[in-house]
C-alpha positions as CSV (number, residue, x, y, z in Angstrom):
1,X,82.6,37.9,-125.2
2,X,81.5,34.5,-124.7
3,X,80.1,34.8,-121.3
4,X,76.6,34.5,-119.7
5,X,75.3,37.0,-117.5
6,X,72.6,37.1,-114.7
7,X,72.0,39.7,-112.1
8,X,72.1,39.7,-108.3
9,X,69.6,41.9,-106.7
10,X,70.6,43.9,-103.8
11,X,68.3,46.2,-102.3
12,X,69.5,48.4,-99.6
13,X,67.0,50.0,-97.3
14,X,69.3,50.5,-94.4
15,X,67.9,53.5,-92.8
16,X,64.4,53.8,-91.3
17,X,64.1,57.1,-92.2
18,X,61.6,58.0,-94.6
19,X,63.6,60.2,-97.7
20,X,64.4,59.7,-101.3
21,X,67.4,60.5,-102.5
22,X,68.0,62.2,-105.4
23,X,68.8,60.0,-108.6
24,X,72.4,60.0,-109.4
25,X,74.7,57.9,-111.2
26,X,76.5,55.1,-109.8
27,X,80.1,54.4,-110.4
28,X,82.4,51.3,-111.0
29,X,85.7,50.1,-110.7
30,X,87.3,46.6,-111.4
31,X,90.8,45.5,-110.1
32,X,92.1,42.3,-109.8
33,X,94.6,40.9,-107.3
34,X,97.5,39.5,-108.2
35,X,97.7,40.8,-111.8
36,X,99.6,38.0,-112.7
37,X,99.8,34.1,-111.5
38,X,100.8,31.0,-112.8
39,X,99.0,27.9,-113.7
40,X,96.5,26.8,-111.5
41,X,97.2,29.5,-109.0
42,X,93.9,31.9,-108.2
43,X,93.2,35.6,-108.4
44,X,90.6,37.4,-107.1
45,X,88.4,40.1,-109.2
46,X,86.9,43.0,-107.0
47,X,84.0,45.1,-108.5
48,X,83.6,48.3,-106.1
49,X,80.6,50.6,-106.7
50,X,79.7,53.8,-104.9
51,X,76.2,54.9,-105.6
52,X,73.9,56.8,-103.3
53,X,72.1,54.9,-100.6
54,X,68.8,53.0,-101.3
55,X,70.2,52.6,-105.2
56,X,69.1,48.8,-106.3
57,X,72.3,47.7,-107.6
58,X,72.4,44.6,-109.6
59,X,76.1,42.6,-110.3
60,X,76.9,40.2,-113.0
61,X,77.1,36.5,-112.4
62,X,79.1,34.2,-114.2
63,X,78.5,30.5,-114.4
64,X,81.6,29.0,-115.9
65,X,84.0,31.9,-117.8
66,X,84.1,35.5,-117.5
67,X,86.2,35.3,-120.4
68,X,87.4,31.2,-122.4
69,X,90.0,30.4,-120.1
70,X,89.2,32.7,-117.0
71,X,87.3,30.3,-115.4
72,X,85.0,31.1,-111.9
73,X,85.5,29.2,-109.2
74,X,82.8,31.2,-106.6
75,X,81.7,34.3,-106.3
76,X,81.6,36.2,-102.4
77,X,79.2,37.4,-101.3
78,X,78.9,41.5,-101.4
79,X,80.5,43.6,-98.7
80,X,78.7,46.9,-97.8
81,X,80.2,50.1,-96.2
82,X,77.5,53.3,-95.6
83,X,78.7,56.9,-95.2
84,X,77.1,60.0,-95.8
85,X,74.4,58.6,-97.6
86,X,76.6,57.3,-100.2
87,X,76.7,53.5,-100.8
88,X,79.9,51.8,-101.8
89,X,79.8,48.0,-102.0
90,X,82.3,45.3,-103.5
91,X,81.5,42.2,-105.1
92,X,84.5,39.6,-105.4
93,X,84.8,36.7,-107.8
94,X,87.8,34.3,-107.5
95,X,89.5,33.2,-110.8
96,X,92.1,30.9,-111.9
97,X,93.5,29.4,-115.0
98,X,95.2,26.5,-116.7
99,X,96.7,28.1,-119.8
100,X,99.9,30.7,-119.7
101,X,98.4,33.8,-121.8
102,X,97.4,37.4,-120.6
103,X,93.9,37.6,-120.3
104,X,91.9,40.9,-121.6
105,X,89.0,42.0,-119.8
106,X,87.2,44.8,-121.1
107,X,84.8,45.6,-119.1
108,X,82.4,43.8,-116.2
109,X,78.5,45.2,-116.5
110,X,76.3,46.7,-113.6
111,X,72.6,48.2,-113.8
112,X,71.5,50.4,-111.4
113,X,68.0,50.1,-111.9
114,X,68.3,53.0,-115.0
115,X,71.5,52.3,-116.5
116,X,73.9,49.9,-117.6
117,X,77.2,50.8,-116.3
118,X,80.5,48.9,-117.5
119,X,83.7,49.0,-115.5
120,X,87.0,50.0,-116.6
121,X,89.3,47.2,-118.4
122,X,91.7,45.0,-116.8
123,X,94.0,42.3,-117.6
124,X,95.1,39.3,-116.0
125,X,98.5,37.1,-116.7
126,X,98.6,33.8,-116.4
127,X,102.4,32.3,-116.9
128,X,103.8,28.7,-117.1
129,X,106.1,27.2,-114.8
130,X,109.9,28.0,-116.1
131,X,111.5,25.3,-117.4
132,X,114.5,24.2,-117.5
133,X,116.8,24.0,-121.1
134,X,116.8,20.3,-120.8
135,X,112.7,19.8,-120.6
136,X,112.4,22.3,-123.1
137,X,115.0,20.3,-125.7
138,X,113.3,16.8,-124.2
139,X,109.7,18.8,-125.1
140,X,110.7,19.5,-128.8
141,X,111.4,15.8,-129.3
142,X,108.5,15.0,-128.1
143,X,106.4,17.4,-130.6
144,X,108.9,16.3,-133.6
145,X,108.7,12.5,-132.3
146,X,112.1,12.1,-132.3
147,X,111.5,9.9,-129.2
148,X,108.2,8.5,-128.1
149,X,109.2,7.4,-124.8
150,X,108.1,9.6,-121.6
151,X,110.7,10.2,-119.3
152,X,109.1,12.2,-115.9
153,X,112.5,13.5,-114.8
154,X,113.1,15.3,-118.1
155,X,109.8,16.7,-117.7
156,X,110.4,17.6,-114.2
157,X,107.5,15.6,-113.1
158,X,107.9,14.3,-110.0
159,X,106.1,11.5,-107.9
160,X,104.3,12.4,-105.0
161,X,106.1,12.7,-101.6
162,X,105.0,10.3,-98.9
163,X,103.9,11.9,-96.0
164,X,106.5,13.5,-93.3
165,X,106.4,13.0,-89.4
166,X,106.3,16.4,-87.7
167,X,108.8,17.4,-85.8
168,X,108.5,16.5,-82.2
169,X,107.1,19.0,-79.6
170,X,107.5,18.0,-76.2
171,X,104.8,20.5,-75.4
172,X,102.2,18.2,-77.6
173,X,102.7,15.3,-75.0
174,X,101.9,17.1,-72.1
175,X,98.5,15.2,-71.7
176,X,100.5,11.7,-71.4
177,X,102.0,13.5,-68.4
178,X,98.7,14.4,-67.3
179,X,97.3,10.8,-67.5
180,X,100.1,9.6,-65.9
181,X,100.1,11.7,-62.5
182,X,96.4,11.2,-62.4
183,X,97.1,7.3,-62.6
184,X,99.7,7.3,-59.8
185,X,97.9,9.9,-57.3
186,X,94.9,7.8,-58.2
187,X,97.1,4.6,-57.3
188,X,98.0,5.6,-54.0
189,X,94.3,6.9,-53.2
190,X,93.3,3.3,-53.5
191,X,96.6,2.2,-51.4
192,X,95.7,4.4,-48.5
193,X,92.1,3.2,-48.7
194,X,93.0,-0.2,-48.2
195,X,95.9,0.6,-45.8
196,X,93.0,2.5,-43.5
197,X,90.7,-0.5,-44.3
198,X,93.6,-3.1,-43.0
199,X,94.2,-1.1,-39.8
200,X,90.9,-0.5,-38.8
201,X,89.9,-4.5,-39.3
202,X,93.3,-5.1,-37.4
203,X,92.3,-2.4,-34.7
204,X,88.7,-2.1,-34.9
205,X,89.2,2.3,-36.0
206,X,90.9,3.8,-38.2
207,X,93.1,6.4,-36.1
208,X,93.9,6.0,-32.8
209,X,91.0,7.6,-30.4
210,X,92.1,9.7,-27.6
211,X,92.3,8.0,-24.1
212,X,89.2,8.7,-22.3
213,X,90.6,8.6,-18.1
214,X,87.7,6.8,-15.5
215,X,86.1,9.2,-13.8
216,X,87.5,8.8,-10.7
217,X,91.0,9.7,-12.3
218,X,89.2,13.0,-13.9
219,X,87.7,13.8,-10.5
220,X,90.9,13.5,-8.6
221,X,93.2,15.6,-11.1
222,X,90.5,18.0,-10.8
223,X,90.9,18.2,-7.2
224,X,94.4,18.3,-7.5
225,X,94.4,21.7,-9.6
226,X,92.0,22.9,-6.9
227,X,94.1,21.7,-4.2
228,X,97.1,23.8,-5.7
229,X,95.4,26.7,-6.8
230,X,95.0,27.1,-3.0
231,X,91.8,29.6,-3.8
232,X,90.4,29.3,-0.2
233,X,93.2,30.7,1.2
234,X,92.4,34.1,-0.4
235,X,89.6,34.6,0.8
236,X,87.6,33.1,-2.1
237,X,85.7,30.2,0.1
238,X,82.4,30.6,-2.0
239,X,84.0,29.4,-5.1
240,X,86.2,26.8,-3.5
241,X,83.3,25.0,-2.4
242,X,81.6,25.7,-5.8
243,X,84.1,23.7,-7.4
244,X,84.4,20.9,-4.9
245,X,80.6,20.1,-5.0
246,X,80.7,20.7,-8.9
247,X,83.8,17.9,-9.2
248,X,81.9,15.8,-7.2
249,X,78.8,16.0,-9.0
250,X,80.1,15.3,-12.4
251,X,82.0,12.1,-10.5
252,X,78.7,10.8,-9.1
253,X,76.9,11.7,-12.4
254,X,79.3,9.5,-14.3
255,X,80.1,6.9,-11.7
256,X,76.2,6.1,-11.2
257,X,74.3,7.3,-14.0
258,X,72.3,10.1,-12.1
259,X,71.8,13.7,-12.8
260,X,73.7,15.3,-10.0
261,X,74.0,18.4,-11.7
262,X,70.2,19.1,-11.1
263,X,69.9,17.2,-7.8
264,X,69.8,18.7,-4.3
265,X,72.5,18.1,-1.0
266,X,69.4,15.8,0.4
267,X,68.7,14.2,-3.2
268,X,72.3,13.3,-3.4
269,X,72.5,12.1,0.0
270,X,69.8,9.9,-0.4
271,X,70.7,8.3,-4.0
272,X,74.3,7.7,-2.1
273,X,72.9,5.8,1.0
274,X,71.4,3.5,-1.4
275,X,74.4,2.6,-3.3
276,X,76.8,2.1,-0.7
277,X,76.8,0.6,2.8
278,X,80.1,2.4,4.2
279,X,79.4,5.3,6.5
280,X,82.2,7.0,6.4
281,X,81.2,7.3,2.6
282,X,77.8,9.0,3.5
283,X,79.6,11.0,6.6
284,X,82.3,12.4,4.3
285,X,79.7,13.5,1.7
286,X,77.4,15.0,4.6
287,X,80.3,16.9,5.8
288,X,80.8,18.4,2.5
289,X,77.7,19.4,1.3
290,X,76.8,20.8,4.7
291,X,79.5,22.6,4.9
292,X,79.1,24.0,1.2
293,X,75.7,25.0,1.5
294,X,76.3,27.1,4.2
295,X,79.0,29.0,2.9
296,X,77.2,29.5,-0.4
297,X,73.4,30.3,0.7
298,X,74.2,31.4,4.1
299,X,77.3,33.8,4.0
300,X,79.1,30.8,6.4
301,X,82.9,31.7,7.3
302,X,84.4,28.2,7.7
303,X,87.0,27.9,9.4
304,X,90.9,26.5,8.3
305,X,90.7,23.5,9.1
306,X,87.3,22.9,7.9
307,X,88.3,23.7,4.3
308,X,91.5,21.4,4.7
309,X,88.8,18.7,6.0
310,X,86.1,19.2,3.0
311,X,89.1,18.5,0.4
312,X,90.3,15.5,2.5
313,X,87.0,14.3,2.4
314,X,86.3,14.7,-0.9
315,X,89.1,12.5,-1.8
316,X,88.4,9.8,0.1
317,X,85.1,10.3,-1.7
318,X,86.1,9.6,-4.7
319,X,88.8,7.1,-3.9
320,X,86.2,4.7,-1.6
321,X,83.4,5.0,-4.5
322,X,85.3,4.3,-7.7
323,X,84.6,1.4,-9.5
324,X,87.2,-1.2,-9.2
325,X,89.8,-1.6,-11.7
326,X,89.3,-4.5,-14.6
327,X,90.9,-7.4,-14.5
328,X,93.4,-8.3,-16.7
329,X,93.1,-10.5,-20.0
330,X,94.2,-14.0,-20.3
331,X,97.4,-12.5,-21.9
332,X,98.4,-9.8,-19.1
333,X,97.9,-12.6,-16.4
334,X,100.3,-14.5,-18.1
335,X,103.0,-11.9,-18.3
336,X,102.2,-10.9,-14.9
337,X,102.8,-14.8,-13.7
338,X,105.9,-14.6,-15.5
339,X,106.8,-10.8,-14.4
340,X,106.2,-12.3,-10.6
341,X,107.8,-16.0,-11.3
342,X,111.2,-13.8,-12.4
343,X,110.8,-11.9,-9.6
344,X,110.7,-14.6,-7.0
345,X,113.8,-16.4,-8.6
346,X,115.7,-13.4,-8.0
347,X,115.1,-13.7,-4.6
């Protein structure tokens, strides 16, 4: 037949149990799909055989031809199903050809380790291109040399066709619009950075900080929620003085850098009287305190007008102890001459 054949060992020990199987006969079976193709095209040439499991099957490998003009191009590798102890595996080889004939097969070998087994016969077209009446007629003069010119149209052989854009796909160019958003929210990252960086070497901060009120303004709107809560006038004298000397303490804590909040009346007292040379500043504060811890340690009932004096006193407190306003910058004084220069023309 023209054709060389080696073997392909496969060995199938796929179960771990320990049997042997009775020796039977394998079977084969070629097909080949498609039975018929033209020039050039490929086929493909199954060899299925079903023999029990554990059989050492050996397939036939061709090199060039399974038959002149049949020509392999690879052989796949083997594909192998178990059931029921029964073995059934397919070897493929793919085929083409380049002349238009039919193409007998009869028969493909196997051994099973006893026997050779052949397969059933098969055949394979192969067909030419169809022609048209003109290329044949333009053929025959050709073979008869009627003409010895080559004319490719008559032939219907055509150059090859340059390449073709694809079609355009929107969808395909969705990264561009990814590269450009990035680009542009990157773009105004960078402007809001140096818009943040020109403000704060303009200001000195980047957002405005809240205003922070002198103490002696937070101490006096203190007293002015205390004064309207009106608390000793239910009764409630303990607590009213409790927030008096507590408003006060965080004033004198911030107003001279001492901790109030852990000092004594007579501590207090005496850190005062070194800071101030007023008396009525001292007095007011002695009245307070007094009065305070009394009514907080000593179950004190003050009276009315005591509790209208102890508020009085502690705003005058505050208001004779704050720290004195700063003075304006050389441009405020200049509006303010201005502001007052206006004003005395008017008059």
């Amino acid at each position: 037949m023209g054709r060389e054949v080696l073997h392909i060992v496969l060995l199938f020990l796929l179960s771990g149990a320990a049997h042997h199987c009775f020796a039977q006969r394998a079977s084969v079976q070629a097909s080949v799909q498609p039975a018929e193709i033209q020039i050039g095209e490929q086929a493909l040439i199954n060899l299925k055989v079903i023999a029990p499991k554990g059989k050492t099957i050996q397939f036939p490998v061709y090199q060039k031809e399974i038959v002149p003009g049949l020509e392999v191009l690879t052989m796949l590798p083997p594909d192998t199903v178990i059931e029921n102890e029964v073995a059934t595996m397919n070897f493929k080889y793919l085929v083409t050809s380049f002349d238009s004939t039919l193409y007998y097969i009869p028969s493909m070998p196997i051994f099973d380790g006893t026997d050779t087994i052949y397969s059933n016969s098969f055949g394979l077209k192969v067909t030419s291109p169809v022609l048209k009446d003109s290329t044949v007629a333009y053929l025959e003069k050709l073979n008869s040399g009627e003409t010895d010119s080559i004319d490719f149209r008559q032939l219907q052989l055509n150059d090859i066709k340059p390449l073709q854009k694809p079609p355009f796909v929107w969808t395909d160019y969705l990264w561009i619009l990814w590269i450009v958003l990035g680009v542009i929210l990157l773009l105004l990252l960078i402007g809001l950075v140096i818009l943040l960086l020109l403000r704060k070497k303009k200001k000195g901060y980047f957002f405005t900080p809240p205003q922070v009120l002198p103490p002696h303004l937070r101490a006096i709107q203190e007293l002015d929620r205390l004064k309207a809560a009106k608390i000793w006038q239910q009764g409630r004298e303990k607590e009213f003085y409790t927030k008096v000397t507590d408003i006060l303490r965080v004033y004198m804590a911030e107003r001279y850098r001492i901790n109030a909040m852990e000092m004594t009346s007579g501590e207090i007292l005496a850190e005062i009287r070194k800071r101030t040379d007023e008396d009525s500043v001292y007095d007011n504060l002695v009245q307070i305190l007094s009065v305070a811890d009394k009514v907080k340690f000593a179950k004190y009932r003050p009276y009315m007008d005591e509790n209208d004096l102890t508020l009085m006193n502690a705003y005058f407190f505050v208001n004779q102890t704050r720290e004195p306003d700063p003075l304006p910058d050389r441009e405020e004084q200049g509006k303010l001459m201005e502001e007052s220069k206006t004003e005395q023309g008017q008059h």
